[in-house]
KEKE-3310 file (N, C-alpha, C; in steps of 0.2 Angstrom, whole numbers, plus 5000, padded with zeros to 4 digits):
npx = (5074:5084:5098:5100:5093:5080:5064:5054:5037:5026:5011:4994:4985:4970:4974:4980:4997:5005:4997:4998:5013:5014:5009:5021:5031:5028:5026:5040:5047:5042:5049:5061:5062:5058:5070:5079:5073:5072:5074:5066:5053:5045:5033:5025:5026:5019:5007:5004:5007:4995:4984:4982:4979:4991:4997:4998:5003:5018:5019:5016:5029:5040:5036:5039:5053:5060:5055:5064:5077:5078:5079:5092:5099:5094:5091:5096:5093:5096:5110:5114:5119:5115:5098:5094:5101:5095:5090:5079:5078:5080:5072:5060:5062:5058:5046:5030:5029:5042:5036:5029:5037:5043:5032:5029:5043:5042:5032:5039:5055:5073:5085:5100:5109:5123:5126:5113:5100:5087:5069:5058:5038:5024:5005:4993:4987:4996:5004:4996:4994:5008:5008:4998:5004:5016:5008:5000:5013:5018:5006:5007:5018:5017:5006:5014:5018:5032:5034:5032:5023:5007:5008:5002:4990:4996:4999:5001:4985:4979:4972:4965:4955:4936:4931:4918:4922:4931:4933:4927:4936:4934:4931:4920:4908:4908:4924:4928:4926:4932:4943:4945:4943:4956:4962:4959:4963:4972:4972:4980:4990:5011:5021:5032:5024:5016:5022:5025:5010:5005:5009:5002:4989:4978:4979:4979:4970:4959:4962:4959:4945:4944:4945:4935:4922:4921:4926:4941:4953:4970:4980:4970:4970:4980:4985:4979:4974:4978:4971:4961:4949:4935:4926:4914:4908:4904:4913:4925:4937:4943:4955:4954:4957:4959:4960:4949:4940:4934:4917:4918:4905:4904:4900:4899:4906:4917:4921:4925:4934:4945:4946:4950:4962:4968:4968:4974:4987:4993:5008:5017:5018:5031:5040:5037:5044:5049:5037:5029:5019:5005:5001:4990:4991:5004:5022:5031:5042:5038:5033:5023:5015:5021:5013:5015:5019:5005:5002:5006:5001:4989:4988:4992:4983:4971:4973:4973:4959:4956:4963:4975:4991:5001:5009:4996:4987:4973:4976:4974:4964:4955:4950:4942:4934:4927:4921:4911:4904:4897:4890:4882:4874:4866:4857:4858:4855:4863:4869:4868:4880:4890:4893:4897:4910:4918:4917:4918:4908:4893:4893:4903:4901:4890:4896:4899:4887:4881:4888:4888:4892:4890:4886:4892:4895:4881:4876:4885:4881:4870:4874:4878:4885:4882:4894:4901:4903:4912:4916:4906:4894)
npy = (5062:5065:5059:5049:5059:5061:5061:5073:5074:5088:5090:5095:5091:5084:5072:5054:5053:5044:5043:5057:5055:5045:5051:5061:5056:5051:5062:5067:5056:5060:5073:5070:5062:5071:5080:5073:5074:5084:5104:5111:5104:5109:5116:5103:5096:5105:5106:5091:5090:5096:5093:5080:5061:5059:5045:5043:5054:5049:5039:5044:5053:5042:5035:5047:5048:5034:5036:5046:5039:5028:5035:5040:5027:5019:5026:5038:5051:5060:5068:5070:5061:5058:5059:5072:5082:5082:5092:5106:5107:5094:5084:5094:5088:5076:5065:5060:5045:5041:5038:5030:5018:5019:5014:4999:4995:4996:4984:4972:4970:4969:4970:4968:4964:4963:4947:4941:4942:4952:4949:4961:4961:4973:4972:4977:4988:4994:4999:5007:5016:5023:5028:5038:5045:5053:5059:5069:5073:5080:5087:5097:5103:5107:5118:5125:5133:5128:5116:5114:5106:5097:5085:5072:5068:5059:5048:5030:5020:5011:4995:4993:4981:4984:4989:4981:4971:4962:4949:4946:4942:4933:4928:4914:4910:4897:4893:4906:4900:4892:4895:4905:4894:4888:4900:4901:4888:4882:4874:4865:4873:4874:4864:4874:4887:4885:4887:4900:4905:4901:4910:4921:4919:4925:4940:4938:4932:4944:4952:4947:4947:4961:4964:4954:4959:4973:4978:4983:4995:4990:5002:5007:4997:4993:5005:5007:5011:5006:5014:5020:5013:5014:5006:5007:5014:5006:5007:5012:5022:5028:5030:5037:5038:5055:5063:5059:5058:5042:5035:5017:5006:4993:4977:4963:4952:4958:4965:4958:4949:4960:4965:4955:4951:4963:4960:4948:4944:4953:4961:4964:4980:4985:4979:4986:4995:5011:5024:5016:5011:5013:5008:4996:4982:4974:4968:4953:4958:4968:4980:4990:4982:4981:4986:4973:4964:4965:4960:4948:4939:4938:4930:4920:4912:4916:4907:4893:4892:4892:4881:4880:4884:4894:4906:4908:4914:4925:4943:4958:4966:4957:4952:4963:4962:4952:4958:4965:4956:4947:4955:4964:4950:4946:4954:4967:4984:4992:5005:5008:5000:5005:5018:5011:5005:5014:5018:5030:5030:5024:5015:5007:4998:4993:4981:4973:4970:4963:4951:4936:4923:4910:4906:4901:4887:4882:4883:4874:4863:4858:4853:4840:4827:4810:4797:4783:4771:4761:4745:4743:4738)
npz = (4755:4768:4770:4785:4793:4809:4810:4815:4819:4819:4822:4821:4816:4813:4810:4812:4817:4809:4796:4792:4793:4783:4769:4770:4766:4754:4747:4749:4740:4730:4726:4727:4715:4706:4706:4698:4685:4670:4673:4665:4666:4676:4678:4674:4685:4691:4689:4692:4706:4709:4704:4703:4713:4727:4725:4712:4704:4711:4703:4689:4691:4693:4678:4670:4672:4667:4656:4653:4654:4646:4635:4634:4637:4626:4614:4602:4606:4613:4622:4636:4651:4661:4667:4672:4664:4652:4638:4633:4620:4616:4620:4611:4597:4600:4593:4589:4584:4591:4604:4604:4598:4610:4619:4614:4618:4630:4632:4635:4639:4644:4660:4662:4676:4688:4686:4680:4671:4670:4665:4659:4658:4654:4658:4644:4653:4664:4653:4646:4656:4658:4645:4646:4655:4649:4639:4647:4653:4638:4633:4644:4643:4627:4630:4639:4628:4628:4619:4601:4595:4596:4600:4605:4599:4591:4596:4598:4600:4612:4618:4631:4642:4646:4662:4662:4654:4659:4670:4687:4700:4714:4731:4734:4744:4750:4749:4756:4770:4771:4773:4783:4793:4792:4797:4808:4812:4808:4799:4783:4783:4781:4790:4792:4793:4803:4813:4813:4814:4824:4833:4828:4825:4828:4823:4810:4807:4813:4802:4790:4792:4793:4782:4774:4778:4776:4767:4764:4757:4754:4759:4768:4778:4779:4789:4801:4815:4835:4842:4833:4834:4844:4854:4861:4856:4846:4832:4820:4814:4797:4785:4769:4750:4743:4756:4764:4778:4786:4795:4802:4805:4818:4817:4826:4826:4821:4829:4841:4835:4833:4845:4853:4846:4850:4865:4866:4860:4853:4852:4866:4874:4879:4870:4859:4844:4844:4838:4834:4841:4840:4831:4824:4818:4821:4816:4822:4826:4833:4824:4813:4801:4783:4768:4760:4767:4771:4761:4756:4766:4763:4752:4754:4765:4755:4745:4751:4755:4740:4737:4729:4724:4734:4728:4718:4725:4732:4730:4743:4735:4729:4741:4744:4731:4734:4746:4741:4732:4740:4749:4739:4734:4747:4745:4748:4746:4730:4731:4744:4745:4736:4744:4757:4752:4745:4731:4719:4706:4704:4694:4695:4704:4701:4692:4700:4704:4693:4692:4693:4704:4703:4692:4678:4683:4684:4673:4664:4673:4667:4656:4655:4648:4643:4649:4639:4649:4657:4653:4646:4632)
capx = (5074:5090:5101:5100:5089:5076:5059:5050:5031:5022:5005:4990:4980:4966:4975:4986:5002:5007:4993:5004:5022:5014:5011:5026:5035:5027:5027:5049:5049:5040:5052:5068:5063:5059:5076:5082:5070:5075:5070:5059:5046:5041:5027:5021:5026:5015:5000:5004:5004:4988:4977:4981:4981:4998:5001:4996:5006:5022:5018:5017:5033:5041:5036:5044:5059:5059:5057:5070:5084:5076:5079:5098:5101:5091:5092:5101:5087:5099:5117:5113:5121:5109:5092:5091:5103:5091:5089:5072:5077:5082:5064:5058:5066:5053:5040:5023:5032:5047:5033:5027:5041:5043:5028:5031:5049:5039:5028:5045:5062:5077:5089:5107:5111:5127:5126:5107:5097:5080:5065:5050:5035:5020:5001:4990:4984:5002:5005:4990:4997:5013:5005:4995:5010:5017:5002:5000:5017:5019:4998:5009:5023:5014:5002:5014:5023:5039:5033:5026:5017:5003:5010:4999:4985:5000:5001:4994:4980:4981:4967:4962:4948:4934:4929:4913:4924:4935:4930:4927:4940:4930:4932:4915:4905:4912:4929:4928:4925:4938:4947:4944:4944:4962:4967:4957:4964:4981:4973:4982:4997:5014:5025:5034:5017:5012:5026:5022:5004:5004:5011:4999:4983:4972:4981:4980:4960:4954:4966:4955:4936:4942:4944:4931:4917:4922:4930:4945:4959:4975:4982:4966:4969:4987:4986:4973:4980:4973:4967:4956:4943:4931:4924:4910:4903:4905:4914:4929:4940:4950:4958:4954:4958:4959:4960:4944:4940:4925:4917:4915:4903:4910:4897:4899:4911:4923:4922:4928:4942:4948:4947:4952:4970:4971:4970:4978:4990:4997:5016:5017:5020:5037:5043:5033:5048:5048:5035:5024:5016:4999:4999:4987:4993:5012:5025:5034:5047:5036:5034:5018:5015:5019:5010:5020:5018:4998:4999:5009:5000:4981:4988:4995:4977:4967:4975:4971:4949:4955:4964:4980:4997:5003:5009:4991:4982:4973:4976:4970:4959:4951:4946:4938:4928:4923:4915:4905:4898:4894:4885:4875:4872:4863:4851:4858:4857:4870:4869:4874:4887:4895:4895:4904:4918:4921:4917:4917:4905:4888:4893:4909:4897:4886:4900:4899:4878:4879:4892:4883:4897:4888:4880:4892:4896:4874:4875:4887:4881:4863:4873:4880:4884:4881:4899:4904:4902:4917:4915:4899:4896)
capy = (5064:5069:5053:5050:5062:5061:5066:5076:5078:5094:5088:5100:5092:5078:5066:5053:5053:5038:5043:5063:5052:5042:5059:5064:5052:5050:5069:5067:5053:5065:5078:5065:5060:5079:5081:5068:5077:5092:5106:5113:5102:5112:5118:5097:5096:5110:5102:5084:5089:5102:5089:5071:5059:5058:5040:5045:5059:5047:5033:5045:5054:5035:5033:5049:5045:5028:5038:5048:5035:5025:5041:5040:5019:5015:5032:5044:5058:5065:5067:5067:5057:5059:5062:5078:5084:5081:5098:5105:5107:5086:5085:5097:5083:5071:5063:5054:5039:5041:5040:5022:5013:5018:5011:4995:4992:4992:4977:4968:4972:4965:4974:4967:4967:4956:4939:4940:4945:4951:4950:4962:4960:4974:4973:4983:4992:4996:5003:5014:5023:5026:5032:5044:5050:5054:5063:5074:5079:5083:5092:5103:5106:5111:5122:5132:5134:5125:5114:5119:5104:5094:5077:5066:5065:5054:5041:5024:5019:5004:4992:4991:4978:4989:4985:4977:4964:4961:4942:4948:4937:4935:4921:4910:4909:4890:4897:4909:4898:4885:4901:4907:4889:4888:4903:4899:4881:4879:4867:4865:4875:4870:4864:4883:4891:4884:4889:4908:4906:4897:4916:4927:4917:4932:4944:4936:4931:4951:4956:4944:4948:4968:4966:4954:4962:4981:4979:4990:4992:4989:5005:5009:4994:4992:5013:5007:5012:5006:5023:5021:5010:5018:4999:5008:5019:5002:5012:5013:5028:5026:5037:5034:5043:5061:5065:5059:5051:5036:5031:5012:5003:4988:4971:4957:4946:4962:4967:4951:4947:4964:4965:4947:4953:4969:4958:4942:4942:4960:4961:4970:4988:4985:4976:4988:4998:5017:5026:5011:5012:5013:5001:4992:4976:4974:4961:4950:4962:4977:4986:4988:4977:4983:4981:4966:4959:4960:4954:4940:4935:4936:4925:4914:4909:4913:4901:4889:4892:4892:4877:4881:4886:4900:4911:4909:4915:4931:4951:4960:4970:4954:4953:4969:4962:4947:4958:4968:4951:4944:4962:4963:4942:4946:4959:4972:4991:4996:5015:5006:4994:5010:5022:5006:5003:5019:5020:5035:5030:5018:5008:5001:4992:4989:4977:4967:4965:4961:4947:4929:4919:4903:4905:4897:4880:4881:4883:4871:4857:4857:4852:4836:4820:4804:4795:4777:4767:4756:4737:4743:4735)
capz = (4762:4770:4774:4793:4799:4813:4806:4821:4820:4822:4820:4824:4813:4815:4805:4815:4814:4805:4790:4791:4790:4775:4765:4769:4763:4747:4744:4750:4735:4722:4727:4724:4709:4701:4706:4694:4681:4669:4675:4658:4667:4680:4676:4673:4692:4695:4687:4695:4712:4711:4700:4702:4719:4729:4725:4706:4706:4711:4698:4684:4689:4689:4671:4666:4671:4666:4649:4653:4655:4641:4630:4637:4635:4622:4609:4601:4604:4617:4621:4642:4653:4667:4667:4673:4660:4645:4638:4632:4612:4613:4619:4604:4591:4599:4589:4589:4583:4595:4611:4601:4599:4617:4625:4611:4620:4636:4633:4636:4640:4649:4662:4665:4684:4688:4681:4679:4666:4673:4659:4664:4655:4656:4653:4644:4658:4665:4645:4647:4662:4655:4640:4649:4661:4644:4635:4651:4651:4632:4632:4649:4638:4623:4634:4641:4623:4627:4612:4594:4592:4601:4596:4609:4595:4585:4601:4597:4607:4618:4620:4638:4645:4650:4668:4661:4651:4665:4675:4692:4702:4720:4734:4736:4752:4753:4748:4764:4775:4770:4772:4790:4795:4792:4800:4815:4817:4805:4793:4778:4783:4782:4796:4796:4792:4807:4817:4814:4815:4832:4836:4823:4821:4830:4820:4806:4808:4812:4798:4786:4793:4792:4771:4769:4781:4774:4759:4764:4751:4759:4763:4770:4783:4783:4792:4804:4824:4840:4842:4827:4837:4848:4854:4867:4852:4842:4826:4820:4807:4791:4782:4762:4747:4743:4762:4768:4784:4785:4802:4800:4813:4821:4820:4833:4821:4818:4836:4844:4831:4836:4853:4854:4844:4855:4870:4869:4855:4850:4853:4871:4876:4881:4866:4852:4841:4844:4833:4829:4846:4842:4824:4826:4816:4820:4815:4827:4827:4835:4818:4810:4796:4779:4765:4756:4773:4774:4754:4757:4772:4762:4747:4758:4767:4751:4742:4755:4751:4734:4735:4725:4727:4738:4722:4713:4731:4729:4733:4746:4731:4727:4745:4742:4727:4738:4752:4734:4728:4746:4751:4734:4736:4752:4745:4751:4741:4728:4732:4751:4747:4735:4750:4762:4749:4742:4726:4716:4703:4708:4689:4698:4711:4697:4691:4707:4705:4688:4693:4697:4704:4700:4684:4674:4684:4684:4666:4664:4677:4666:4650:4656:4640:4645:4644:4639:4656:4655:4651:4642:4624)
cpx = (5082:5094:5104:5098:5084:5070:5054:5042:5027:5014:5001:4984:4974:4970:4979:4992:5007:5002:5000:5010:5020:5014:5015:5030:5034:5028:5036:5051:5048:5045:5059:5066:5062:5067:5080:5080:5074:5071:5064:5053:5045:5034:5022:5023:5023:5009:4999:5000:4997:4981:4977:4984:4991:5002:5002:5003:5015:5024:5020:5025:5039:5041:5040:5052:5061:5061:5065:5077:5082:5080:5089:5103:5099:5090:5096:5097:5092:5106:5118:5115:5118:5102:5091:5094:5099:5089:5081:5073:5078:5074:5059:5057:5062:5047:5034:5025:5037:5044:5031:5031:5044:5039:5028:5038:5046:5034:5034:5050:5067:5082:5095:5110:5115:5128:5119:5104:5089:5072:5058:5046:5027:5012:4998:4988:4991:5004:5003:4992:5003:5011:5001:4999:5012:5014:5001:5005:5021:5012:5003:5015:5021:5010:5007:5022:5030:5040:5029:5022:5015:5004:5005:4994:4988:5000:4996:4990:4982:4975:4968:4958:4944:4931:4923:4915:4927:4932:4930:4931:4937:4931:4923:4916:4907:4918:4931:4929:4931:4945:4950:4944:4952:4966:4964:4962:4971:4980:4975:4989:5003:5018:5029:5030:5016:5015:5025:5014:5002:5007:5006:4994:4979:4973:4978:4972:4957:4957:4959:4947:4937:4939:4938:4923:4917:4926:4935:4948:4965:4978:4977:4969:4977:4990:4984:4979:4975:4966:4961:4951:4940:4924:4917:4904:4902:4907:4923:4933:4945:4950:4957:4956:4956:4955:4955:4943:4933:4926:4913:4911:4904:4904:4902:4904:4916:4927:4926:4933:4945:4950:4951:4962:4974:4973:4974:4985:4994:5003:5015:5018:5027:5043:5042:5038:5043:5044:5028:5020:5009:4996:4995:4990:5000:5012:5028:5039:5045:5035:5027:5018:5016:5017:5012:5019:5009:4996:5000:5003:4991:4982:4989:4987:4972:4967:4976:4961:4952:4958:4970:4985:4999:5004:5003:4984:4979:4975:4972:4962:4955:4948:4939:4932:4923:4919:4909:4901:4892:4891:4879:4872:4866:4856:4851:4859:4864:4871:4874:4879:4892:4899:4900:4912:4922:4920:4916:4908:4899:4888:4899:4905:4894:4887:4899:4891:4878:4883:4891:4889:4896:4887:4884:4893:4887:4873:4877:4886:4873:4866:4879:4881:4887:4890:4898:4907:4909:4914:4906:4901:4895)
cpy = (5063:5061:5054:5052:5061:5066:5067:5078:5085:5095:5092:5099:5085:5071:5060:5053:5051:5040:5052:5061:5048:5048:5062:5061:5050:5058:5070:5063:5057:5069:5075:5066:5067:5081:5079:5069:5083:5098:5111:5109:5103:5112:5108:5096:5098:5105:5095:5087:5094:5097:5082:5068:5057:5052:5040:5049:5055:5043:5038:5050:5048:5034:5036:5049:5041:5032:5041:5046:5030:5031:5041:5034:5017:5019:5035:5054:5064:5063:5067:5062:5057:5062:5068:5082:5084:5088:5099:5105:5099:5083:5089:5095:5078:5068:5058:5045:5038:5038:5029:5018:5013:5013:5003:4993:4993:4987:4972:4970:4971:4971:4967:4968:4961:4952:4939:4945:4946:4953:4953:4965:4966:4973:4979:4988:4996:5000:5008:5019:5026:5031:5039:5050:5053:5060:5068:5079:5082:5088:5097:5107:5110:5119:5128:5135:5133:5122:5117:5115:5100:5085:5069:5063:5059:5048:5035:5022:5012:5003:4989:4987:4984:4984:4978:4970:4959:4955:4946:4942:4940:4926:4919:4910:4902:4890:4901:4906:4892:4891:4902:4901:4889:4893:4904:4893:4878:4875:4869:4871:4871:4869:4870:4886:4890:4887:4897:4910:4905:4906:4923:4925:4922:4938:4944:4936:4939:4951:4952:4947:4955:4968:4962:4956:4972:4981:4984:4988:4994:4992:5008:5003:4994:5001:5013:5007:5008:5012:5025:5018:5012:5009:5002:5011:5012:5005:5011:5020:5026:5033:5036:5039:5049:5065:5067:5054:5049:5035:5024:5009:4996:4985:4968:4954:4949:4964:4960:4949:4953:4965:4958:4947:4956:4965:4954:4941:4949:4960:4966:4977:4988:4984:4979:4993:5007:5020:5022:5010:5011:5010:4999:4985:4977:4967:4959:4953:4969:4982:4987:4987:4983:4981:4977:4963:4958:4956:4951:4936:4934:4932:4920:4909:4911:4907:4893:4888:4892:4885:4877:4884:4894:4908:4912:4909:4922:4939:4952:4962:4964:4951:4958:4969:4955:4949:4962:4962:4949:4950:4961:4956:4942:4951:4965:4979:4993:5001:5012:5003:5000:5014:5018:5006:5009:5020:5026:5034:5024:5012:5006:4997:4988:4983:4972:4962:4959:4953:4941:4925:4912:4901:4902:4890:4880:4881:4878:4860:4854:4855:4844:4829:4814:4800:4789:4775:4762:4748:4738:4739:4740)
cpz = (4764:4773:4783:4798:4802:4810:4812:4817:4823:4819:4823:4820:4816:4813:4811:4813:4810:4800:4788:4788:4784:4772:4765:4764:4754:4744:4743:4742:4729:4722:4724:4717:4702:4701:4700:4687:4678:4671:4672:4664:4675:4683:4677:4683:4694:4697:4693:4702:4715:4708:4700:4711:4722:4726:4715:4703:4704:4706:4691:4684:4688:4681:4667:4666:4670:4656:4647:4651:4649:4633:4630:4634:4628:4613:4608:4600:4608:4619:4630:4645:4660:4665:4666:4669:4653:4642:4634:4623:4611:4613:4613:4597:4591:4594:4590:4589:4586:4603:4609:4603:4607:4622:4621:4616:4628:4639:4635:4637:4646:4654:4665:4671:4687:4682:4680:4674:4669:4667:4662:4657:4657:4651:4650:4647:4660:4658:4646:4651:4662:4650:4641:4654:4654:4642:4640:4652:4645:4630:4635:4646:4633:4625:4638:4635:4621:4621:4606:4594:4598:4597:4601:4605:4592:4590:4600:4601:4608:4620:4626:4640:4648:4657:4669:4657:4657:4669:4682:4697:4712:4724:4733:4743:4754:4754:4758:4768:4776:4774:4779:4795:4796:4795:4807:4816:4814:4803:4787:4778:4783:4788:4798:4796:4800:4813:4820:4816:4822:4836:4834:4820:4822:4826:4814:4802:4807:4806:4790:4787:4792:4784:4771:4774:4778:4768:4758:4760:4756:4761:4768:4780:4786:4789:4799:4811:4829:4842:4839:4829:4842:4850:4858:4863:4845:4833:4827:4814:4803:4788:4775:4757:4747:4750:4764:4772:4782:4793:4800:4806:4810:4821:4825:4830:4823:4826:4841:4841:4833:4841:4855:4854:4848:4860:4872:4864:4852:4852:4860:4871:4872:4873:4857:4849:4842:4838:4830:4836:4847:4833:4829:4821:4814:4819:4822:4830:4831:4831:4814:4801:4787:4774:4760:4761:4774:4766:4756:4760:4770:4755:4750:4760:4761:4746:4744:4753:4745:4731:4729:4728:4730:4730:4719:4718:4729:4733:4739:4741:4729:4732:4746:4736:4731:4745:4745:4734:4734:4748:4747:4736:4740:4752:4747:4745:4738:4730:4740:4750:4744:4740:4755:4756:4745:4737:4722:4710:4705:4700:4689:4702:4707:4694:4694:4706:4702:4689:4696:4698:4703:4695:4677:4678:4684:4677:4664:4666:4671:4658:4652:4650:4645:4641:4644:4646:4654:4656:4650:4637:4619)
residu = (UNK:UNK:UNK:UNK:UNK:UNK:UNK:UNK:UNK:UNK:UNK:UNK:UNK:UNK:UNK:UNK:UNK:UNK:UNK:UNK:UNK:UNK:UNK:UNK:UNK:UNK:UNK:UNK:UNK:UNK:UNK:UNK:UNK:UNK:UNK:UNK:UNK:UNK:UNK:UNK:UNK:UNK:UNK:UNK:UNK:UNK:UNK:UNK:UNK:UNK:UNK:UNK:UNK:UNK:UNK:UNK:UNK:UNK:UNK:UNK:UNK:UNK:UNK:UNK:UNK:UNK:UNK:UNK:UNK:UNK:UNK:UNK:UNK:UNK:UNK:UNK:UNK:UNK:UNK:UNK:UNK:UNK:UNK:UNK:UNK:UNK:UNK:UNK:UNK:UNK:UNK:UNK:UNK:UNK:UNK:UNK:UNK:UNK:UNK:UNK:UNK:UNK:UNK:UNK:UNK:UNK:UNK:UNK:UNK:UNK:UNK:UNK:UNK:UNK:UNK:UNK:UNK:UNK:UNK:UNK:UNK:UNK:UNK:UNK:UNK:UNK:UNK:UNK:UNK:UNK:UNK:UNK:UNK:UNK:UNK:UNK:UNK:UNK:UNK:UNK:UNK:UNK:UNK:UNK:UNK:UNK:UNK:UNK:UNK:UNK:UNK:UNK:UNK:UNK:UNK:UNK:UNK:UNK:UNK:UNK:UNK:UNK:UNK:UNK:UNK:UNK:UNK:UNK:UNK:UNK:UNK:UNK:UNK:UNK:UNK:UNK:UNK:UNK:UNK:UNK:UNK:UNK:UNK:UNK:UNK:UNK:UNK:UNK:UNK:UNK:UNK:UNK:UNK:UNK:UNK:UNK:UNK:UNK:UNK:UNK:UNK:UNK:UNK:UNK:UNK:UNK:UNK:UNK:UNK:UNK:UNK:UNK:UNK:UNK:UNK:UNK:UNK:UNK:UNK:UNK:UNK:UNK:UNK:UNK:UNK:UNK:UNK:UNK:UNK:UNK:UNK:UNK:UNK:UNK:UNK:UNK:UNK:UNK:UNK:UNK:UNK:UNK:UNK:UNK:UNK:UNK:UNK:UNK:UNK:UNK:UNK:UNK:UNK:UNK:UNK:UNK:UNK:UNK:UNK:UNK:UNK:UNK:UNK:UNK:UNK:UNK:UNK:UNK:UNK:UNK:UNK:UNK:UNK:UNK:UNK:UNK:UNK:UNK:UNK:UNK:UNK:UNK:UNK:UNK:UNK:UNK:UNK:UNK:UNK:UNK:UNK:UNK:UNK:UNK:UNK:UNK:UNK:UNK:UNK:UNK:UNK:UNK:UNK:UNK:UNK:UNK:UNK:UNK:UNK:UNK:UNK:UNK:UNK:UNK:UNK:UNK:UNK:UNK:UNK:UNK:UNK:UNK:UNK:UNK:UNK:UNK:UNK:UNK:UNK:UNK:UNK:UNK:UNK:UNK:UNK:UNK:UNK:UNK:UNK:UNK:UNK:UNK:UNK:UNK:UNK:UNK:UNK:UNK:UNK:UNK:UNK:UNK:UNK:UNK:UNK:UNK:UNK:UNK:UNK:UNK:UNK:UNK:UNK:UNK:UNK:UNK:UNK:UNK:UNK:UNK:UNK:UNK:UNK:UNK:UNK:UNK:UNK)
# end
């Protein structure tokens, strides 16, 4: 995006405004980072943005350049001193075993900045996605004859957890409440926790019963306007992926921590930063909240129900698995809880059924061993 300039709307769509300026802004980053790209991979731009989602789209043009400059610092495959320089015969030269030792020097690797050495470490899964941004645009290459060969079959595979290995990481119903407690009343915060809260507990409270009553995922809530509530039709609209809206209806819990926000506690008219107008969940400063501002703010008070340090509190997304378990728990229909959370598939919910949040401490508490009483004989 153009350094300085004023981005005018000309909206005529349904969408609001702020869900439009999000889409822009991510398509303006795609566009940056092509630039920084050689331009042989056109065509793998084409693809991206006509077959994979926006934020998708962004991630794996990230990766490629990430290779890019890798191929630059780390190699002698090319003679480029920028990215976008990398000619398509130094690509030509690449090998199956050159893509390897790639995503191998991205399980670990240090980057030099100043006096500090910064060490970033990724998991399997972070691998896997690089790997596949990779494979995509080496199949697109191949495909439109830039390359001879199809070298993706040479890539090593990389073991992933499937979803069903995976611990399902979910609050408890006790947990909750320890939860909600504390952002209703400021127990267990600290003396500057308190300070902020004493100004952002109503905020702070809907923001918590939206995730764990609807299982929103975070851009879903962090987009949410005033405008988005219709309190009369008890219902509300979200914007979710691949540009569909959801009408959510509003219970009695959801609707009163809402209205409560709206009314007593939102940052005035007067005082709301141009453009942000009709946020619904701003910061102090009149700007609506962004999302490192509502993660922080839901590690912060899960890590209170859970009883451990701020750093080791959970994500929104594991809010998201806590309104699944707490839905199915209750008896309620997987086919309904997929449709409320958006699932694509009904054996992602299935995950959540199969998930008895109790059943090892119940496994556990029934194998108890008699210990050595002290000052026994």
């Amino acid at each position: 995006m153009a350094e300085g300039k004023t981005v005018k709307l000309h909206n005529r769509s349904e969408k609001p405004d702020n869900i439009v300026l999000r889409e822009h802004r991510i398509l303006k980053k795609c566009e940056e980072l092509q630039g920084e790209l050689p331009k042989f991979m056109r065509g793998y731009f084409a693809y991206l943005k006509g077959n994979v989602l926006p934020m998708t789209r962004l991630n794996y043009l990230r990766d490629v350049r990430f290779f890019c400059q890798y191929l630059i610092d780390e190699t002698a495959l090319t003679e480029a001193e920028k990215t976008s320089e990398i000619k398509l015969k130094e690509f030509q030269r690449i090998k199956a075993v050159d893509i390897n030792i790639f995503i191998d020097y991205c399980r670990q690797y240090s980057v030099e900045k100043d006096d500090v050495i910064i060490v970033y470490e990724n998991s399997n899964k972070t691998l896997a996605r690089k790997k596949s941004s990779l494979s995509v645009l080496f199949k697109e290459l191949y495909r439109e004859e830039l390359l001879e060969k199809n070298i993706t079959d040479g890539f090593d595979p990389i073991r992933v957890q499937k979803a069903s290995e995976r611990e399902i990481k979910a609050l408890q119903d006790d947990e909750v409440m320890i939860m909600l407690d504390a952002v209703s009343t400021g127990t267990h915060l600290t003396a500057k926790e308190r300070q902020y809260w004493e100004k952002t507990k109503k905020r702070d409270k809907a923001i918590l019963m939206l995730f764990l009553t609807y299982g929103l995922r975070l851009f879903e809530l962090q987009q949410l306007n005033v405008s988005s509530f219709n309190f009369n039709r008890g219902e509300f609209k979200i914007y979710r992926k691949r540009d569909k809206e959801a009408i959510m209806p509003l219970n009695q819990s959801a609707t009163e921590v809402v209205k409560d926000y709206i009314e007593n506690e939102r940052v005035p008219e007067e005082k709301i930063v141009e453009g942000h107008e009709d946020a619904l969940f701003l910061s102090l400063q009149g700007k609506r909240l962004t999302e490192r501002q509502i993660r922080d703010l839901v590690k912060k008070y899960t890590s209170i129900g859970l009883a451990t340090s701020r750093k080791a509190g959970y994500s929104p997304h594991k809010l998201r698995a806590t309104a699944a378990t707490s839905l199915i728990g209750r008896g309620n229909s997987i086919y309904d809880v997929q449709a409320l959370l958006d699932h694509e598939q009904v054996t992602t919910t299935q995950l959540y059924a199969g998930h008895k949040m109790n059943v090892k401490r119940d496994l556990v508490k029934d194998m108890e061993w008699e210990l050595e009483r002290k000052g026994s004989k």
